[in-house]
C-alpha positions as CSV (number, residue, x, y, z in Angstrom):
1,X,3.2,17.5,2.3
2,X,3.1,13.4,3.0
3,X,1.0,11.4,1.5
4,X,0.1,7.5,1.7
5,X,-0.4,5.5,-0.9
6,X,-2.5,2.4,0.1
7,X,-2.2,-0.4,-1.8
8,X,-5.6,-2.2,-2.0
9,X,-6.7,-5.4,-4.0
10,X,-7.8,-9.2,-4.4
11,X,-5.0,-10.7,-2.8
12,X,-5.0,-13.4,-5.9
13,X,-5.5,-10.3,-8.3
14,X,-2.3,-9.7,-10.6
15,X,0.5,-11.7,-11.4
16,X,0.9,-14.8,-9.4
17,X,4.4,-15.9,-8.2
18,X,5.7,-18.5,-10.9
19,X,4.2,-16.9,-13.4
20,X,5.9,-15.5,-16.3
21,X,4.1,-12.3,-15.8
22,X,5.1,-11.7,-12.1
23,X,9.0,-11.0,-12.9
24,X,8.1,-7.7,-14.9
25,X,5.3,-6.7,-12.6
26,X,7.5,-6.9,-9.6
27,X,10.6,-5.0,-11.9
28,X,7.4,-2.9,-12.3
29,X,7.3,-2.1,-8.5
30,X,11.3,-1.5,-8.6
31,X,11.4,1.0,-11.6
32,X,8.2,3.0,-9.2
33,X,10.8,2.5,-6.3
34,X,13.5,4.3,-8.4
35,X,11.4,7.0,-10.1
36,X,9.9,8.5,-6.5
37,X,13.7,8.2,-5.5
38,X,15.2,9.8,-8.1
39,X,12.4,12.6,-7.9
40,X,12.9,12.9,-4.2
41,X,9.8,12.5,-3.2
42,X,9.8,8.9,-1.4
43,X,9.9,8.8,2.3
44,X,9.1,4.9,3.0
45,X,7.1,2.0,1.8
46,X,6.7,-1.5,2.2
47,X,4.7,-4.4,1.0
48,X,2.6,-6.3,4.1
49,X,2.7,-10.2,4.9
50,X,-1.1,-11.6,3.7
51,X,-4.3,-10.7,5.2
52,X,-4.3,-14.1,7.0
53,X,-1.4,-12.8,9.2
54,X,-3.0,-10.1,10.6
55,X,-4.1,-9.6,14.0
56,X,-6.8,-7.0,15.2
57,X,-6.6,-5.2,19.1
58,X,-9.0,-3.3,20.8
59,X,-9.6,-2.5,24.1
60,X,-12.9,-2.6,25.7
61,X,-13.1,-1.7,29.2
62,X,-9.8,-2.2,30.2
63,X,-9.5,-5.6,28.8
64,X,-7.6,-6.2,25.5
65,X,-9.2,-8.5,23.3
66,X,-7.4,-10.0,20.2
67,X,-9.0,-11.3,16.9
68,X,-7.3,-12.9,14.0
69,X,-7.6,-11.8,10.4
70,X,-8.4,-8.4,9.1
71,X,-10.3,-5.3,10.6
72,X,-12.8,-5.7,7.8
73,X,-14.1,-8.5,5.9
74,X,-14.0,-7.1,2.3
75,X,-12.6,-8.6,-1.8
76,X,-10.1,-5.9,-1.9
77,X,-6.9,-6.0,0.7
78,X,-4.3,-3.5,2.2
79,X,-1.3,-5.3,0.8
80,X,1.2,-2.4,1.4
81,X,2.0,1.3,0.9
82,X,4.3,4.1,0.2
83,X,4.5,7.2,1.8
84,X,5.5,10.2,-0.6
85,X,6.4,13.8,0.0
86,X,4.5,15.6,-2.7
87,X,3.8,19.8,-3.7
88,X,0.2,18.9,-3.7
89,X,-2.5,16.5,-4.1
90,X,-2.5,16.1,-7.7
91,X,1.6,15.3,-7.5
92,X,0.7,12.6,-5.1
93,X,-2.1,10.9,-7.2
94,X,0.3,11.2,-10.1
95,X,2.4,9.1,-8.8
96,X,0.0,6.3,-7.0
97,X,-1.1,6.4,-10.6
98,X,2.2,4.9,-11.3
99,X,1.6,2.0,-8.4
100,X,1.6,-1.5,-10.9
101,X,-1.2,-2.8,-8.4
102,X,-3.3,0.3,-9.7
103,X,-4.3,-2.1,-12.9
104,X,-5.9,-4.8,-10.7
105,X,-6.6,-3.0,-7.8
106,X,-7.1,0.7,-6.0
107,X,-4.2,3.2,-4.7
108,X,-5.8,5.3,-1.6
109,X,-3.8,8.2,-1.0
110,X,-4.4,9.8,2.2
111,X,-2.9,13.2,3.7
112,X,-0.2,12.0,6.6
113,X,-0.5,14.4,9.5
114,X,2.7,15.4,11.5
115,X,2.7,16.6,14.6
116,X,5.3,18.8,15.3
């Protein structure tokens, strides 16, 4: 089964860029990359552009209607995601476990439902 791994935090939680923490928290991210490859178990993932670029539609009566920023005003922000193929639930949270954004922020993981 697929599961999603959202990455939520503080978007100035963690290591900052130009700090000498960030270059082992992003090798961090690469040695997850190669593990869930290696294992066979990763299917995609990427990391998102900052809440300030994002864009909200809805349609309301036939009219689309635009708002800039986030869905939801809240501290903690989707800043990416993987999407794992796992045996089972406790497999997937396993690995989000392994997420390096798990120490400063939270790893939803979320059934993905395919329609065949």
């Amino acid at each position: 089964m697929q599961y999603m791994c959202l990455i939520y935090s503080p978007e100035n939680a963690g290591p900052q860029p130009g700090t000498p923490e960030f270059g082992p928290f992003m090798k961090a991210y690469m040695d997850f990359g190669e593990t869930v490859q290696e294992a066979g178990k990763f299917v995609a993932g990427d990391a998102l552009h900052p809440v300030n670029t994002a864009t909200c539609v809805s349609v309301r009566d036939g009219k689309t209607e635009t708002t800039d920023g986030p869905f939801a005003e809240t501290k903690e922000q989707l800043g990416g995601y993987y999407i794992l193929d796992c045996e089972d639930l406790d497999e997937a949270l396993k690995y989000a476990a392994m997420i390096p954004s798990a120490e400063h922020g939270r790893i939803e993981v979320r059934p993905v439902m395919i329609f065949d």
